[in-house]
N, C-alpha and C positions, 0 to 999 in steps of 0.2 A: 643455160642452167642457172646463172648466178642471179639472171632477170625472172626465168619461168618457174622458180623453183617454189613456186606458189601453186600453182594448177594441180586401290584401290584399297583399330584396325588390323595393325600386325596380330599372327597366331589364330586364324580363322582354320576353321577344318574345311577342305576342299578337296577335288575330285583332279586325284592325279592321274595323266594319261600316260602310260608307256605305248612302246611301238605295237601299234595294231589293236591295242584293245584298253580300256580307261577301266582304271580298277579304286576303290576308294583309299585314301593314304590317311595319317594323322597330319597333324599340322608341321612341316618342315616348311621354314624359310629358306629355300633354296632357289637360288636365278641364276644361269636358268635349270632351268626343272630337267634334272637326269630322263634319259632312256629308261630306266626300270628304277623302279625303290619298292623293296620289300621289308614293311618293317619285321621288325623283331623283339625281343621280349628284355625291358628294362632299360639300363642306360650304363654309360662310361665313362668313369668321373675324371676331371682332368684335375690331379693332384699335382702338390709343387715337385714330387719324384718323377713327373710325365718323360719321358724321354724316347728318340727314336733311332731306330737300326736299320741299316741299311745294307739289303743282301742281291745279290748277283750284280750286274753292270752298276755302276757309279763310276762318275770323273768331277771334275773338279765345277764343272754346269751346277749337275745334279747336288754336290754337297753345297753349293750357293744356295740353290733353292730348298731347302731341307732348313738352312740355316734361318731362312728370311721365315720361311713358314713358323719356325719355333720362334723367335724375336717374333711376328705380327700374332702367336698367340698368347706370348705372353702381355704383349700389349693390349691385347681383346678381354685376359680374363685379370690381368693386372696379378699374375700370380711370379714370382722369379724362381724358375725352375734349377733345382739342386736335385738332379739324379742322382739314387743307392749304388754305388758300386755292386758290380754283379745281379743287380737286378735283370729282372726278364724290360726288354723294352716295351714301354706303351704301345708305342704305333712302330708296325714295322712295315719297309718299304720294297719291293722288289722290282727292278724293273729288266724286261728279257735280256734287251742289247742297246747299245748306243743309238743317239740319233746324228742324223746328218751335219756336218761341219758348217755347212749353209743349208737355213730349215726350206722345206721342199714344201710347194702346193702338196698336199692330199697324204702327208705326213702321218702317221697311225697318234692318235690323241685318247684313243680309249683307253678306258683302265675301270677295276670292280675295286669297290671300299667295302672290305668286311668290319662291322662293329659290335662287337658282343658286350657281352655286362664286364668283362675283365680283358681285353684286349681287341687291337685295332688293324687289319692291314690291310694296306694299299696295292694292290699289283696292278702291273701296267706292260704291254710290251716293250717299249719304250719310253725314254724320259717324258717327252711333251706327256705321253698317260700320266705320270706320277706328276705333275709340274696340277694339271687340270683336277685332278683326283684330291690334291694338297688344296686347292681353293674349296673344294665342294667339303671337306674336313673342316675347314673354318668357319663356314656357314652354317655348320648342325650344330655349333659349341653355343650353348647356351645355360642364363643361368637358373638354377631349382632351387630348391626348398633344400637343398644340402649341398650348395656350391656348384662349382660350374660342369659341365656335363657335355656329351654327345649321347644319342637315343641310339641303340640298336638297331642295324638297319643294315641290308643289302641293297648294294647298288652298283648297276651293271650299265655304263656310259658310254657315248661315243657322238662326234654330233653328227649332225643333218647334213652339214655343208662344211667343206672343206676351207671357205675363205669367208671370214665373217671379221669385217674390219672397219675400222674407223678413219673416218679421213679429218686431217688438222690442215687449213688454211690457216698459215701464218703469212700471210704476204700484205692482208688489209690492216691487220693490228699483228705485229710481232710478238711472239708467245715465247720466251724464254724454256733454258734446257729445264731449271728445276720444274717447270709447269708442266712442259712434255712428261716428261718423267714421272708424277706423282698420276697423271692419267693415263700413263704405260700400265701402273702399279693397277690403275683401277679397272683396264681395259683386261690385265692376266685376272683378276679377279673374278669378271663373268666371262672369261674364255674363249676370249675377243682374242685372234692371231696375226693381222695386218693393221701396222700402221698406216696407212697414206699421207702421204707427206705433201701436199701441195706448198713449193715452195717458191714461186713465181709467178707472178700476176701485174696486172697492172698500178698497183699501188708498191711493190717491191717484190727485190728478187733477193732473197734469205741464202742463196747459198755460197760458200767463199768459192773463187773460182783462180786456179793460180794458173791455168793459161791465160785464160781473158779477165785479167784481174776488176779491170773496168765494172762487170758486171755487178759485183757487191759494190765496189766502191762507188760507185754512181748511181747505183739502182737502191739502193737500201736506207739510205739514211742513216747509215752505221748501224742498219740493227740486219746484224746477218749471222749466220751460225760460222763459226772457223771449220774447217776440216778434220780437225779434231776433235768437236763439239761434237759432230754427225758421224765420226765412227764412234763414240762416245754412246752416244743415242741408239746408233745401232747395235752393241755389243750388250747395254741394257736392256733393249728390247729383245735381243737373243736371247738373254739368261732366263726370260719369261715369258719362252715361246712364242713370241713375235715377232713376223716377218716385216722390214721397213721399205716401201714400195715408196719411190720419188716422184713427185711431177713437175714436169716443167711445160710450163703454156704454151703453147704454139700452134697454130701460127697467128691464129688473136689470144687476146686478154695477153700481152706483151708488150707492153711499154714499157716496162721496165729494164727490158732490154735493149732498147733502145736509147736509154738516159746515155748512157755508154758507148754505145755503137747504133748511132743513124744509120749506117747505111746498111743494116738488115733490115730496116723498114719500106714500104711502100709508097713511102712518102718523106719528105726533105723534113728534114728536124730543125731545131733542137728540139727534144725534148725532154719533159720534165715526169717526172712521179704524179699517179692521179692520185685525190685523195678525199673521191667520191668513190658509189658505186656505181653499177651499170656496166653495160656495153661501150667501147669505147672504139673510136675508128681503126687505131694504129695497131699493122699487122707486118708480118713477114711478108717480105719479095721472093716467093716461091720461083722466080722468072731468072734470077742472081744463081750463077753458080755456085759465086762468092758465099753466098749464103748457106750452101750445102758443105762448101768446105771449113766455114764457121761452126757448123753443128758437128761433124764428124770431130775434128777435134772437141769440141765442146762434152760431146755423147763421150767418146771413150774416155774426159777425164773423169765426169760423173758414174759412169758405169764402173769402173775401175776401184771409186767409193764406196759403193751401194751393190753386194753381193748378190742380195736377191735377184732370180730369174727373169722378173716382169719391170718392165720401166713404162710409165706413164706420160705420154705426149699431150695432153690435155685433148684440144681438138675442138673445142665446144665456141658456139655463139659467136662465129664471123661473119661482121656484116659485111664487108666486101665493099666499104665506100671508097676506101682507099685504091683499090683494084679497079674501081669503078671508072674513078677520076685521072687514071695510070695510063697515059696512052701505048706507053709502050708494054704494060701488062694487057691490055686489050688486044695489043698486035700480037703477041704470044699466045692467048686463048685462041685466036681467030686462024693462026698458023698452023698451032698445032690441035683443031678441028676441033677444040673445047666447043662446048655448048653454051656455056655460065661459069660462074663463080665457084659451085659446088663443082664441078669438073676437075677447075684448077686445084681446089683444095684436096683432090682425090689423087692428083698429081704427086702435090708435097708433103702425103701422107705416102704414097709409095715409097718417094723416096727417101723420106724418112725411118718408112718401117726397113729399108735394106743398110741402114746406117744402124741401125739399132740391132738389126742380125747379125749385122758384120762385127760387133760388140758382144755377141753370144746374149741378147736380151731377147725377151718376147714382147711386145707391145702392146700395151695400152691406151684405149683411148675413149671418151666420152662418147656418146651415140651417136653426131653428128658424125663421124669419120667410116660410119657401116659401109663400106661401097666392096662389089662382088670383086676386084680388082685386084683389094687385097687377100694374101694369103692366109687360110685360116687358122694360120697359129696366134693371130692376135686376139686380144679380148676387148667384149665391148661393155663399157659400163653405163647401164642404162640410167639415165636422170629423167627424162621424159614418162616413162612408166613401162610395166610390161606388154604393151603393145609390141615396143620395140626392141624388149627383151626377148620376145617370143621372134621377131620377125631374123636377126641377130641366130639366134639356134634354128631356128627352119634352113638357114643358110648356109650352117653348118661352123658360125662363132660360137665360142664358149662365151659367157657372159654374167655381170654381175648388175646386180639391183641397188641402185640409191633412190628410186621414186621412191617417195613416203617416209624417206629414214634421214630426210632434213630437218636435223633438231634445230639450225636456226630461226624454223618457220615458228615454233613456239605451238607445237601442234600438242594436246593433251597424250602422255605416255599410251592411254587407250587408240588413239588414233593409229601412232606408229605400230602401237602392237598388230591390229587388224590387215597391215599391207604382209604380204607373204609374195616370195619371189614365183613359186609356186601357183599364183592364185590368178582369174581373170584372161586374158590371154595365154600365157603359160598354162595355166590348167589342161590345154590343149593338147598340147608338143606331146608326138609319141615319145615313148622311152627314152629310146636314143638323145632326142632331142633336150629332152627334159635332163639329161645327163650332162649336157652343155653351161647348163646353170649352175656357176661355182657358187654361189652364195651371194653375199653383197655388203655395202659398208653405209654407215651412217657416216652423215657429213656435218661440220659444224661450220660452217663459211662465219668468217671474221668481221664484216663491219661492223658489228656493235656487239664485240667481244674485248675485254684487256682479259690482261693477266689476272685481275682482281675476280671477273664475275663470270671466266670461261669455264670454270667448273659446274657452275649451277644451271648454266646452259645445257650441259651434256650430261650432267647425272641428276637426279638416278635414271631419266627417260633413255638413257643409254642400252641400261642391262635390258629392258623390254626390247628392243633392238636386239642384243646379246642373246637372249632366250627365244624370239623368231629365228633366230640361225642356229641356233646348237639343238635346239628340244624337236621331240616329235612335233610335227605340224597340228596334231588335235588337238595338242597342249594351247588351249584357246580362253580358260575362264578368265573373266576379268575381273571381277573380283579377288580372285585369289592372286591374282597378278600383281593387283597395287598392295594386296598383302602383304605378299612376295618383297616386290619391290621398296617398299617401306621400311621393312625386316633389314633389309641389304643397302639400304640408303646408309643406315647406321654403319655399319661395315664399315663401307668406304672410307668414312670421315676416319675411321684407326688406320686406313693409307696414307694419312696424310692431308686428304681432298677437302675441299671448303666449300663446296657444294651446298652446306647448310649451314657454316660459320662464318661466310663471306657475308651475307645478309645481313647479319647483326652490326657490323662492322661498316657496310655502309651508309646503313638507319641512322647509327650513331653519329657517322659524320656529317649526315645532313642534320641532326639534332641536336648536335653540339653536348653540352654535360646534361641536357635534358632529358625526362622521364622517357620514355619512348615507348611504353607498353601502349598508349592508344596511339603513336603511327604502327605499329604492329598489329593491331586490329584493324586497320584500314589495310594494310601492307597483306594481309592473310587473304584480303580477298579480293585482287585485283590480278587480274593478266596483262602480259604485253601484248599488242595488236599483233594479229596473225598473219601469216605469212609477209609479206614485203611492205606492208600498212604501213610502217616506220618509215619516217626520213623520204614521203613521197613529193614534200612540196619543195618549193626553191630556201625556203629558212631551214633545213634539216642540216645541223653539225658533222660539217669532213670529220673525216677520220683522224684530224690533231686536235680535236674537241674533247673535253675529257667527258667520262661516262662515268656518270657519278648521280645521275637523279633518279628517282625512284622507278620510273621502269627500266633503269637498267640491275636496279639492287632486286627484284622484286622475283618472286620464281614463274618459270614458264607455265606451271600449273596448279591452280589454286585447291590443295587439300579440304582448306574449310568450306571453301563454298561448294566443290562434289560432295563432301558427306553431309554439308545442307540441303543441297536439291534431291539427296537420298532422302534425306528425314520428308520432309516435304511430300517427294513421291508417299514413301510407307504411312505418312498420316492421310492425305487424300485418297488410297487406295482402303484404306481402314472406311472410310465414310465420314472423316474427322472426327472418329472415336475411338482415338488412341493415346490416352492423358498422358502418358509417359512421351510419346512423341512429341506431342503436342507442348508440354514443359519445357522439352530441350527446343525446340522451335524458338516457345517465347521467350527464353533466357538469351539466344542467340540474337532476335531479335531485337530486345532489351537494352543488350551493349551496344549494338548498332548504332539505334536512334538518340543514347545518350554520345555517343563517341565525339561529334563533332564537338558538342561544346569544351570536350577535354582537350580534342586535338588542335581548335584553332589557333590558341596563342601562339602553339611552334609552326603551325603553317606563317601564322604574318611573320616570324620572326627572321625565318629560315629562305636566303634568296634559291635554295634548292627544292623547296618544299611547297611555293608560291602557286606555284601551277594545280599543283594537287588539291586544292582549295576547292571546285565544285564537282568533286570525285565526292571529299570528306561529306560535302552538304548532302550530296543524292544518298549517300550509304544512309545517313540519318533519316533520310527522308523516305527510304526502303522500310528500313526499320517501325517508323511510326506507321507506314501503311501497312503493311504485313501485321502489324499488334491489333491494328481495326479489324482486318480480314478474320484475323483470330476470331477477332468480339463476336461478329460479325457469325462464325462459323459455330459459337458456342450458346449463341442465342438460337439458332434452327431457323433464322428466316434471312432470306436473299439481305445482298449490301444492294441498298438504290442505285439505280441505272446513274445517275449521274457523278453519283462519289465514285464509282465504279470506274466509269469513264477517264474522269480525272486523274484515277491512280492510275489506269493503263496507261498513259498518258505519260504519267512521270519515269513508270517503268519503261516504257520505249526509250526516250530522252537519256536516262540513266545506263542502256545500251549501248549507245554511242560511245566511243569512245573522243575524248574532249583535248586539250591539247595536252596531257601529260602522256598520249597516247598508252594507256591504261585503258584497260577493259573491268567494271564493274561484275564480276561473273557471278554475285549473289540476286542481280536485277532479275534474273528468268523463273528462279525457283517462288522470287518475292511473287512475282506476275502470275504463278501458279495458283495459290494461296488465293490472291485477288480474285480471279477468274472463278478459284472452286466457292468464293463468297457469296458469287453472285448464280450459284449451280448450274453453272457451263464447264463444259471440261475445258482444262488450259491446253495453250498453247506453247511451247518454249520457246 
């Protein structure tokens, strides 16, 4: 998984789909996009007397989140709310009955928001309704021509799937509580209810452990969460309808376990913390008692921590060199009438999955571990894609989806959007089967994540993830999506998230007290190289290298250059007769071609910035040929085959990405332009 995991402004009117049938809406930023919205007639001002009530079931949960929701609105319209005594309340809240002490898979989360021209209410049967119902309230407040507002509007919610979660690798770069936590905040926002917690791997193991204390203190580098930290984490994510699901690696990507205790490995130690990526040899001696009796302890102090139903055994990407090279694991396969490698590891997932029963947990596990053997109350989470999601429910696993929902590949939020658990293989699965499919989670795997730049990794392409699992499945448009999504970007940042305030902040300290508006024209329109492109050759920075240069500041998806290769499209399809495109074209252009000369003094100056030096030349050098294509387009007669040539030429070149591994992503739309010069249709 961690090796293969490679294989759209705001305020647009768009074409809202409820269940079973698409009916036209007004413009509502909402991600993801409710079950049903029916507008209604006017709006609902949110004055400094706003205030709310709360009628049938509330406990002390529910007045948390009541509270949090009035503080994050007032933080959203900047107004400080002083309610009239005896006034009628603003928004009122009902919810049927309590929800469960520990939150349950398949938990009732629906709830209807009425909004009239003079009052507001939320009903829900249960809290998680009111908790989901309170986020989709805060995304219709927006500001008019007489203060800030909500629109009229019914809305009758529920989602698609019952598990729609996020998984956090902190084992390659260590993510601290307050970072979890402000992305708790953003994950309740689009209605996101599992955390996944991968908290052991082969570069450390995060979690404190007071039987086998060794393992933090040997495995971690001192960066581990206490026990108090992680019921801490959990009781947060409780407050905000999120379940915290553990994992721990096994029986490879474990070395970490091993800094501590050799002899659960398959091989003679010592060993140390990695602090590369990849696949790594050092696995567990499934063949060791010892080892069974390590984990059972181990399991019921973890499980004893972590409430939740489902526990996570990892499972994934064992190479079996160790096993290989083992003569006495050989004599064990061969004894006991194993065939291979996968046999044995079908072994130590049995008998891990009866240590983990025996702890009243259900298990999970990565897609490598499907074998008919086990019993089906385990889950499998597919990384491979829905091939093996489908093949997993045919079998009679329930299962969940992360193909396509790895936001550390740097994939564009349209990409992610387009995977559906549902779709390709799955599309298949009778009823039954297709009932198997709990939903699924995005992952952010950590090598080239800190604290500093993990938020812009995961937001906003998050909530499009978030909106694949909560909304009807027709709910497909993409344009209204990065609308959507744009609208809701903003949000986030009143959570707390840096998502879009981290950038600034990096720019600057590559740039020192310098101007920085033109690295930010260069910055606006570059990608990181996609999927695992990074860090493939022997000079690529371990993970105690700091990440500080421009593709680690830079976003996964470049805004300016999609709504360039838009303009671009919309002027080519016009027949290059659309002066107003055609303006914004060359003005875009324009800054381009003069950019380098603004930008180079702080390239030479800057030993961060050095690399980026024949990125800044080719943008110029985009720029000046795109302004010819113009000429070229506005005169009505072909560019010569040769100058033609030349610039394709520079445009391929300017594709590659160079050693700042940075992707030019304005080079295709420029290559467009050239192409339509010479009256050939482009290519992208």
């Amino acid at each position: 998984m961690k090796l293969m995991r490679s294989s759209f402004l705001v305020s647009l009117f768009f074409s809202l789909m409820s269940v079973g049938m698409a009916q036209s809406q007004p413009q509502l930023n909402l991600m993801p996009m409710p079950a049903s919205v029916q507008p209604g007639a006017g709006q609902f001002a949110i004055s400094q007397s706003f205030s709310v009530a709360v009628t049938g079931f509330h406990d002390a949960a529910l007045d948390r989140e009541v509270q949090r929701f009035q503080t994050q609105l007032s933080r959203q319209t900047g107004i400080p709310f002083r309610p009239k005594p005896g006034a009628s309340p603003a928004l009122e809240i009902h919810a049927g009955h309590g929800r469960e002490a520990v939150q349950k898979l398949g938990e009732d989360e629906s709830y209807e928001l009425t909004i009239t021209d003079s009052a507001a209410k939320l009903t829900a049967p249960a809290p998680l309704g009111v908790l989901r119902g309170l986020q989709t309230f805060l995304q219709l407040v927006e500001i008019t021509p007489t203060g800030f507002a909500v629109p009229a509007v019914t809305i009758k919610d529920q989602p698609r799937f019952a598990w729609r979660g996020l998984m956090f690798d902190v084992s390659r770069h260590f993510i601290p509580v307050d970072v979890l936590k402000r992305n708790l905040d953003g994950m309740a926002a689009v209605k996101m209810n599992v955390m996944h917690w991968h908290l052991s791997d082969d570069q450390g193991f995060r979690a404190e452990s007071k039987v086998f204390p060794k393992l933090h203190e040997m495995g971690s580098a001192g960066q581990f969460y206490t026990q108090d930290e992680m019921r801490d984490i959990i009781a947060y994510a409780h407050d905000r309808g999120i379940r915290v699901i553990p994992e721990f690696d096994m029986p490879g990507h474990s070395t970490a376990w091993f800094v501590g205790h050799p002899e659960l490995a398959s091989a003679p130690g010592p060993y140390k913390l990695e602090r590369r990526g990849g696949i790594f040899d050092a696995t567990m001696d499934p063949t060791r008692e010892e080892t069974y009796k390590f984990l059972e302890k181990f399991i019921a102090e973890m499980t004893r921590l972590f409430p939740d139903a489902y526990f996570h055994i990892g499972g994934d990407e064992v190479n079996g060199k160790q096993w290989d090279s083992n003569p006495k694991i050989q004599a064990f396969i061969h004894a006991h009438g194993m065939k291979n490698n996968q046999d044995l590891q079908a072994y130590f997932n049995q008998r891990l999955q009866k240590i983990v029963a025996r702890n009243h947990k259900l298990m999970v596990g990565w897609d490598e571990i499907l074998n008919p053997d086990l019993p089906k109350t385990i889950v499998i989470q597919s990384w491979r894609g829905q091939d093996s999601l489908a093949a997993a429910a045919k079998q009679g696993y329930s299962g969940l989806l992360s193909y396509g929902y790895y936001l550390d590949l740097m994939w564009s939020a349209s990409r992610h959007y387009a995977i559906d658990p549902m779709s390709d293989a799955a599309a298949t699965l009778s009823p039954e089967e297709k009932s198997r499919i709990l939903g699924g989670e995005s992952c952010q795997w950590a090598e080239w994540v800190t604290p500093e730049n993990v938020d812009s990794h995961i937001w906003p392409r998050n909530a499009v993830i978030a909106e694949r699992l909560w909304s009807p499945q027709n709910v497909t448009d993409v344009a209204s999506m990065y609308a959507r999504m744009n609208a809701v970007s903003l949000d986030l940042e009143w959570l707390g998230l840096t998502h879009r305030s981290a950038r600034m902040h990096m720019l600057h300290r590559m740039a020192g007290p310098a101007d920085i508006s033109a690295l930010r024209v260069l910055a606006d329109v570059v990608e990181p190289v996609k999927d695992y492109g990074r860090g493939d050759d022997t000079s690529a920075p371990d993970f105690d290298a700091p990440l500080t240069y421009m593709i680690d500041a830079v976003y996964p998806e470049s805004d300016t250059a999609r709504q360039f290769s838009g303009l671009v499209q919309t002027f080519l399809q016009s027949g290059a007769k659309d002066p107003a495109t055609e303006a914004q074209i060359r003005s875009q252009l324009t800054t381009w071609r003069d950019n380098d000369a603004k930008l180079h003094p702080l390239l030479e100056q800057s030993s961060l910035l050095q690399e980026d030096e024949p990125l800044s030349q080719n943008l110029s050098a985009l720029g000046a040929a795109g302004l010819q294509a113009l000429d070229y387009l506005d005169q009505s007669q072909p560019a010569p085959d040769a100058w033609k040539s030349q610039q394709l030429a520079l445009v391929e070149q300017a594709k590659k990405p160079g050693p700042a591994g940075l992707l030019l992503m304005v080079a295709a739309p420029v290559g467009q332009l050239i192409d339509g010069s010479g009256g050939a249709k482009s290519t992208p």
